[in-house]
Every structure is written in structure tokens, then in C-alpha cells.
C-alpha positions in Angstrom: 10.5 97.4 280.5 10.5 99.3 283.8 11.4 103.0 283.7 9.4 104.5 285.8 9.4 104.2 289.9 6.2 105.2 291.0 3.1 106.8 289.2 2.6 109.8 290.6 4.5 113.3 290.5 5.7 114.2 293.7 8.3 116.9 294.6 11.0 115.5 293.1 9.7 115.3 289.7 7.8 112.9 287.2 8.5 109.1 288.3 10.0 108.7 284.7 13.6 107.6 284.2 14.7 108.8 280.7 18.0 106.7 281.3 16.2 103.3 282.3 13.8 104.1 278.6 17.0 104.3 277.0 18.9 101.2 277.8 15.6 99.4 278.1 15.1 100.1 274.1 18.6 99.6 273.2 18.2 96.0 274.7 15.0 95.2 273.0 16.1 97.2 269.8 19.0 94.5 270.4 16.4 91.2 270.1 14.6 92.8 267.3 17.4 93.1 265.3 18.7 89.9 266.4 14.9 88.4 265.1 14.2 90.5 262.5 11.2 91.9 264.4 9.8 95.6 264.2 8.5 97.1 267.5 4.5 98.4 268.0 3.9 100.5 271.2 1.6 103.0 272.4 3.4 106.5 273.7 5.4 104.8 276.4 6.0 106.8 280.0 3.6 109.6 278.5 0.9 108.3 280.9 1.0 107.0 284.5 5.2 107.9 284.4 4.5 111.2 283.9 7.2 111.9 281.1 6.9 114.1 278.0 6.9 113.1 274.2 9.5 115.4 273.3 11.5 113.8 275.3 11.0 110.0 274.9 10.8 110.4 270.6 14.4 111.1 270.3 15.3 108.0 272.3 13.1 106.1 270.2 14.4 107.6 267.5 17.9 106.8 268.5 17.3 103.7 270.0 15.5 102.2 267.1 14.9 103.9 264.2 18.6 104.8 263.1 19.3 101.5 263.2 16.5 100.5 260.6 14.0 99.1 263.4 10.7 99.2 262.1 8.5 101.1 264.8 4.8 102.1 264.9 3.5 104.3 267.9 -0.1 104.1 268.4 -1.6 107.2 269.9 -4.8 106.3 272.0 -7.6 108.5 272.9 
């Protein structure tokens, strides 16, 4: 997936690009239902991309839960 362009926050706001996260899990949610696969990730564009959590949950949420796509989240310290 690549959603992000950059890795640092400059004036025109946090290099992640909520849009690209969005199609880019609809596609894989695609595969995974396609495979029968669930999905494991850590707290993607939280980090480096700069975006927030509220923001990218509902996508997952949307993405991949409503449509019965087991996902786990791991939270790192």
C-alpha cells in the first residue's frame, strides 16, 4: 500500500492521503474476500504518515469490517 507521500509534515499538512488508505483497503479487502483471508496490521499512517486514528478506523471499518473481513490491529509500544 502507498498512501502517504513523504514522511514529514510540512506546510501543507501530514503526508497521509486518507483517499489512497481507502481504495488501497478496498482492493486488498477485495483479495481477502476473494481468498478467504483476514487482515493483521499494526496502526497504519499513524506513524511516519503523520495521520490520526480517528480518522483511519472508520475506513478500516468500512473498508473491511462491514463486509465480514476479519481484522486485528496491533498497537506497538
Amino acid at each position: 500500500m502507498v498512501a502517504q507521500h513523504g514522511m514529514k509534515t510540512g506546510s501543507s499538512g501530514p503526508p497521509i492521503r486518507y483517499d489512497a488508505v481507502e481504495q488501497c483497503l478496498r482492493t486488498v479487502g477485495d483479495d481477502a474476500l476473494r481468498l478467504g483471508a483476514s487482515l493483521h496490521m499494526p496502526r497504519i499512517g499513524c506513524g511516519l504518515a503523520g495521520g490520526k486514528w480517528e480518522r483511519i478506523e472508520p475506513i478500516i471499518i468500512d473498508t473491511l469490517s462491514e463486509r465480514d473481513i476479519p481484522v486485528t490491529v496491533y498497537d506497538f509500544d
